[in-house]
N, C-alpha and C positions, 0 to 999 in steps of 0.2 A: 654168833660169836659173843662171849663176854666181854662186858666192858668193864673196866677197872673205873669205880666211882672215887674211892681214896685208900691212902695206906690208914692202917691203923691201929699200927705197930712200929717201935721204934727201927729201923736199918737191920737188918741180921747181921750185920761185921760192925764192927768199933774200929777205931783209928787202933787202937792199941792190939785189937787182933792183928790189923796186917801188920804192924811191926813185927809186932813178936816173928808172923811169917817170914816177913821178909830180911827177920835178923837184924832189925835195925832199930836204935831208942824214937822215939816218938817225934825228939827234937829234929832230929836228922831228916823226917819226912815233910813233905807240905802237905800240912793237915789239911788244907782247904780243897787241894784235888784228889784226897783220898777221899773225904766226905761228900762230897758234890759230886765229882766225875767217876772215880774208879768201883764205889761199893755201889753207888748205884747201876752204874755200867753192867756191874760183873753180874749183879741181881737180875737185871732186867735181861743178859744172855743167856743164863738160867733160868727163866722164867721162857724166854722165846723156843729153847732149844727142848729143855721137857714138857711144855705143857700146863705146868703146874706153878700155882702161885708159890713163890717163895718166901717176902717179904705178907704177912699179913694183912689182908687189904679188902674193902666193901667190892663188890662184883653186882653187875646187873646181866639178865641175857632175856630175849623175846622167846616166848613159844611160842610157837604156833599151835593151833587149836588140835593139830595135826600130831603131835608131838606127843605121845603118852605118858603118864604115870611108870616113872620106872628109867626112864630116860636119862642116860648119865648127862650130869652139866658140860660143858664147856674147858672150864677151868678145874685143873684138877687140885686134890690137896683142901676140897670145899669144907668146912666143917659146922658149918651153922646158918641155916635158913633166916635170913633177917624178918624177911615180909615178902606177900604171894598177893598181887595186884592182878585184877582184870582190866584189859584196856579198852576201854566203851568205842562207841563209833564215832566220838565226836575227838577221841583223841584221848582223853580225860584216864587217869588211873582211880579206881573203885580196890582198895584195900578190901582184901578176902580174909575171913577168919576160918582158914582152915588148915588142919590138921598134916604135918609133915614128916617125913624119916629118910635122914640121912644113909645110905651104906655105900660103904668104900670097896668095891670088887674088884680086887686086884690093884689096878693102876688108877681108877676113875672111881667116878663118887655119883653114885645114882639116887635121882629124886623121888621118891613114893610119896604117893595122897593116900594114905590108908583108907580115907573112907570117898575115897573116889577124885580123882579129879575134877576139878572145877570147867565149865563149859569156858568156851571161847580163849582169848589172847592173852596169855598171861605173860605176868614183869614180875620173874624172879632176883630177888636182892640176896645177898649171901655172903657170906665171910668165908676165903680161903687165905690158906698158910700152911709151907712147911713145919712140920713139927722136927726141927733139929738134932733133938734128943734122940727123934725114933729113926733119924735117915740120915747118921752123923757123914757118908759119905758125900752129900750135896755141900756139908759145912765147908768140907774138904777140898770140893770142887771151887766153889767161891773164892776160900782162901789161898788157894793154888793159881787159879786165875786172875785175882788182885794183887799177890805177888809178882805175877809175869806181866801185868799191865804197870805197875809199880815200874818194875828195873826196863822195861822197853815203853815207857811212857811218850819219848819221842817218835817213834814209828806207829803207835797205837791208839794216842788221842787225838782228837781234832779238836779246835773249838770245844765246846762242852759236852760234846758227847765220844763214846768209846766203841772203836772200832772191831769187827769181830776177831777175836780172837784165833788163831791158828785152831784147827779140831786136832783132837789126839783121843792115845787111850784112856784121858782123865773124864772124856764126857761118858764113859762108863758109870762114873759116880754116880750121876744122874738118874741111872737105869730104873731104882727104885720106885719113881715117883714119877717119869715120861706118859705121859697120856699117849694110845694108839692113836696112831692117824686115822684121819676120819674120810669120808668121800661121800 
């Protein structure tokens, strides 16, 4: 499984998009639980429910030696190999200088070594992110979902995090960009 090492992009919603959403001027919201609880909330159920990173962000994942050239990643929506580490025996990472290729088949993003895969355990690092331009329905999903956490903020937040939202026919939006399940 991918591990998410940091964002590295700013929020995908602005305080000012959910307003607009939600119909209301900027004054009228509390900016502090849209910024901290609700966009990141709504991001991070978009992120659990498709598969795919939304918020652009560093990713790491283990192969196994077992695991071949060609191999979709984990995390879908990946667009840029950062660095391809071997993991020695004593534990230690050996930075690989080799050659990579990204393709997106379909719903997932497959890793090719052109000129071969490297022996042993590798720590792939990587950059995933929705591209919003190209998947405006996910924007839609987000914003539809920060809105409904917005106006039922009493029955839907806890403490600082945000609770699942009801499913409907809006996690269609998502469809785009949902990595298949795996087994």
């Amino acid at each position: 499984m991918a591990r998410r090492i940091a964002y590295t992009s700013d929020p995908v919603l602005s305080v000012e998009d959910v307003a607009q959403q939600c119909r209301l001027d900027v004054e009228d919201l509390q900016v502090e639980l849209i910024e901290r609880v609700i966009i990141p909330g709504v991001t991070q159920q978009a992120e659990v429910l498709s598969g795919a990173a939304i918020r652009t962000a560093e990713y790491e994942e283990h192969w196994p030696e077992s695991r071949s050239s060609g191999h979709a990643l984990d995390m879908g929506q990946a667009n840029e190999v950062i660095e391809v580490s071997r993991v020695e025996a004593d534990g230690s990472l050996q930075v690989l200088e080799v050659v990579t290729r990204l393709q997106e088949r379909g719903r997932e993003t497959h890793l090719y070594f052109p000129a071969g895969r490297p022996q042993g355990e590798l720590l792939i690092r990587y950059l995933a992110g929705t591209d919003l331009e190209r998947h405006p329905g996910v924007r839609s999903w987000l914003l539809m979902h920060a809105a409904t956490a917005h106006e039922y903020r009493e029955t839907l937040i806890t403490g600082a995090s945000l609770s699942a939202l009801p499913s409907s026919f809006l996690d269609a939006l998502l469809a785009d960009i949902t990595v298949p399940p795996r087994f």
